[in-house]
C-alpha positions as CSV (number, residue, x, y, z in Angstrom):
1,X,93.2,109.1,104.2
2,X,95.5,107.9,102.1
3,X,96.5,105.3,99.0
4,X,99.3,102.4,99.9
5,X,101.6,102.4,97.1
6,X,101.3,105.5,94.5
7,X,104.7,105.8,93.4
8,X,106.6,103.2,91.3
9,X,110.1,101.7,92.3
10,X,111.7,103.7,89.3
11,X,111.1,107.2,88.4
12,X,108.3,107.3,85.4
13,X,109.6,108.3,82.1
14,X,106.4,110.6,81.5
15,X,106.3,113.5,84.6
16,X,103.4,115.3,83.1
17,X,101.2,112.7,85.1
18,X,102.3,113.6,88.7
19,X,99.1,113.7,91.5
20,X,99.3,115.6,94.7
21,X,98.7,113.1,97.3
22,X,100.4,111.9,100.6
23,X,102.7,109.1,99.6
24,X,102.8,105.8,101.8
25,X,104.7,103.1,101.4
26,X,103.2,99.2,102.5
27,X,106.4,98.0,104.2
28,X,107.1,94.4,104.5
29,X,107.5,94.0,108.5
30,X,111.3,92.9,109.1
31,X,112.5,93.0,105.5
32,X,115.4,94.5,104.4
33,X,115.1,97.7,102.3
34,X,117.7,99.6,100.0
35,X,116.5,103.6,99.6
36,X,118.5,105.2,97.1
37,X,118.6,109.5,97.3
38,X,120.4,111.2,93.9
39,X,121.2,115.2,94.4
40,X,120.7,116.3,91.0
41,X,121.5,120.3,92.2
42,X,124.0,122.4,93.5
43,X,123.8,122.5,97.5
44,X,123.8,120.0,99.9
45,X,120.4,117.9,100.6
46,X,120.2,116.3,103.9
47,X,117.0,113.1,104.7
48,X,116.2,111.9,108.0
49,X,114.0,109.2,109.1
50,X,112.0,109.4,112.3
51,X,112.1,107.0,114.9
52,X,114.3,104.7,113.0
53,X,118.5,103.9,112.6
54,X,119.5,102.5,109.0
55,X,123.1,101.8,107.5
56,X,124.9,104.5,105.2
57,X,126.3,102.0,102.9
58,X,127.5,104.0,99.9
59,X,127.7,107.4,98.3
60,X,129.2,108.5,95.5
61,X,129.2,111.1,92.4
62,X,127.3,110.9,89.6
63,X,124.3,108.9,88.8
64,X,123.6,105.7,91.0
65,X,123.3,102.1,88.9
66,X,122.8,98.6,90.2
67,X,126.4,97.9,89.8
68,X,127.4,100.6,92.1
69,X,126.3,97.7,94.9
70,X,129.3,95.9,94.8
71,X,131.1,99.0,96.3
72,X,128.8,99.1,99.5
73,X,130.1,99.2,102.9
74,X,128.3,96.1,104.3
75,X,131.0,95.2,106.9
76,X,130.8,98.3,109.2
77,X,128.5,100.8,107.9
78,X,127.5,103.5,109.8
79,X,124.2,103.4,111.8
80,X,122.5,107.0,111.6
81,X,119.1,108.4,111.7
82,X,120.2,111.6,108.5
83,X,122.4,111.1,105.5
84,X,123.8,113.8,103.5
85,X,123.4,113.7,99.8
86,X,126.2,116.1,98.2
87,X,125.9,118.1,95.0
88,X,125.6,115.5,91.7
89,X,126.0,112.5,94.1
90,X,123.7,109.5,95.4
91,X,123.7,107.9,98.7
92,X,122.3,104.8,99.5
93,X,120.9,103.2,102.6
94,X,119.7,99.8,103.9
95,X,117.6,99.0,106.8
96,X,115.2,96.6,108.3
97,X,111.5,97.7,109.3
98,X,111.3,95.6,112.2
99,X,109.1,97.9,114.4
100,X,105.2,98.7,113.2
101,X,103.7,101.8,112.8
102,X,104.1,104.6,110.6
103,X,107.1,106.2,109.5
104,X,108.5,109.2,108.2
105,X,110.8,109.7,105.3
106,X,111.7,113.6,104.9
107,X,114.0,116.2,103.7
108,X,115.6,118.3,106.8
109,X,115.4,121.1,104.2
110,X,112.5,122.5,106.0
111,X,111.1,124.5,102.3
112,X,111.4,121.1,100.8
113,X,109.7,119.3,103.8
114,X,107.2,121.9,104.0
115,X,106.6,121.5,100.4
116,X,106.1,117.6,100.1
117,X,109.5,116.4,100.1
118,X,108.8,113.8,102.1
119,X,107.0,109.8,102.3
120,X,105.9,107.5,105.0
121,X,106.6,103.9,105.5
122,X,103.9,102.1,106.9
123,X,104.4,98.5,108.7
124,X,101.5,96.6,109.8
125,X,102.2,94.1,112.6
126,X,101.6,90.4,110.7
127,X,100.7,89.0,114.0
128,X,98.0,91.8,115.0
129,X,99.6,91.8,118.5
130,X,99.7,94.9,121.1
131,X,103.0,93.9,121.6
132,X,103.5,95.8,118.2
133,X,100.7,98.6,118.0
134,X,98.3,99.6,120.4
135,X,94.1,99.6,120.0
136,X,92.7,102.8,118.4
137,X,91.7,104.7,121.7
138,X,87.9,104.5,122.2
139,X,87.4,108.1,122.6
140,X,89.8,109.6,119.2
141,X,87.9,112.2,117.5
142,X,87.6,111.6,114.0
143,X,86.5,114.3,111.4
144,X,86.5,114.8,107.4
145,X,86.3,111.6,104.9
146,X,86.7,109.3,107.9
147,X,83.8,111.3,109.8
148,X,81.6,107.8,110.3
149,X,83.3,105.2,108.5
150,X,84.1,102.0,110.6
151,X,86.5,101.4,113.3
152,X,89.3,99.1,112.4
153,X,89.2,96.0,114.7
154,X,91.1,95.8,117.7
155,X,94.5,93.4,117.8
156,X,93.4,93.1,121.2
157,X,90.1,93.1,123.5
């Protein structure tokens, strides 16, 4: 069970308010998206997203700003599935969610994955199709909150 949404764009200026919950992102289904990763430490932080290629278009030291854009690599960027974020540096990716379902966004530190370091895109098919996402089996055991609340409908009968 989960929220869509439940972090901002931008980093909040107050971090006393922080929740513990899973975070999931409502994806726009074939839009392009530009993720941003800073390294504020000393060692080497690596991200990898399952089941998905994107674009390593920039990295650089220091802080990222918007203006740091006009130095990406949009002519032959590098397709990859991790990107290495080096000590006091950003890197920045862009990719397209073209294929439904949900996705996951996580450190390959495995303490930090273990630990939360980590987010899911979600893409919902707009045209409810099983070309894009299959039924909810008929038999899948459910248990906890969703212990008796209602089946989604079925993008096919």
């Amino acid at each position: 069970v989960f929220k869509y949404d439940t972090i901002p764009d931008e980093p909040p200026s107050d971090n006393t308010k922080v929740t513990l919950a899973p975070i999931v992102l409502n994806m726009t289904h074939r839009n392009f998206v530009e993720i941003i990763f800073e390294n504020h430490e000393t060692a080497i932080q690596s991200y990898h997203l399952s089941g998905y290629s994107f674009f390593a278009v920039g990295m650089d030291i220091g802080k990222w700003s918007p203006e740091k854009r006009m130095n990406y690599n949009l002519l032959d960027a590098v397709s990859r599935h991790t990107i290495q974020v080096f000590p006091n540096s950003w890197s920045a990716i862009l990719l397209t969610f073209d294929n439904c379902g949900m996705w996951n966004l996580r450190s390959e530190i495995w303490d930090r994955h273990y630990l939360g370091q980590q987010l899911y895109a979600s893409v919902i098919s707009p045209n409810r199709s099983l070309k894009d996402e299959y039924n909810l089996p008929e038999g899948v055991l459910t248990c906890g909150i969703v212990q008796g609340m209602p089946r989604p409908p079925p993008f096919s009968s």
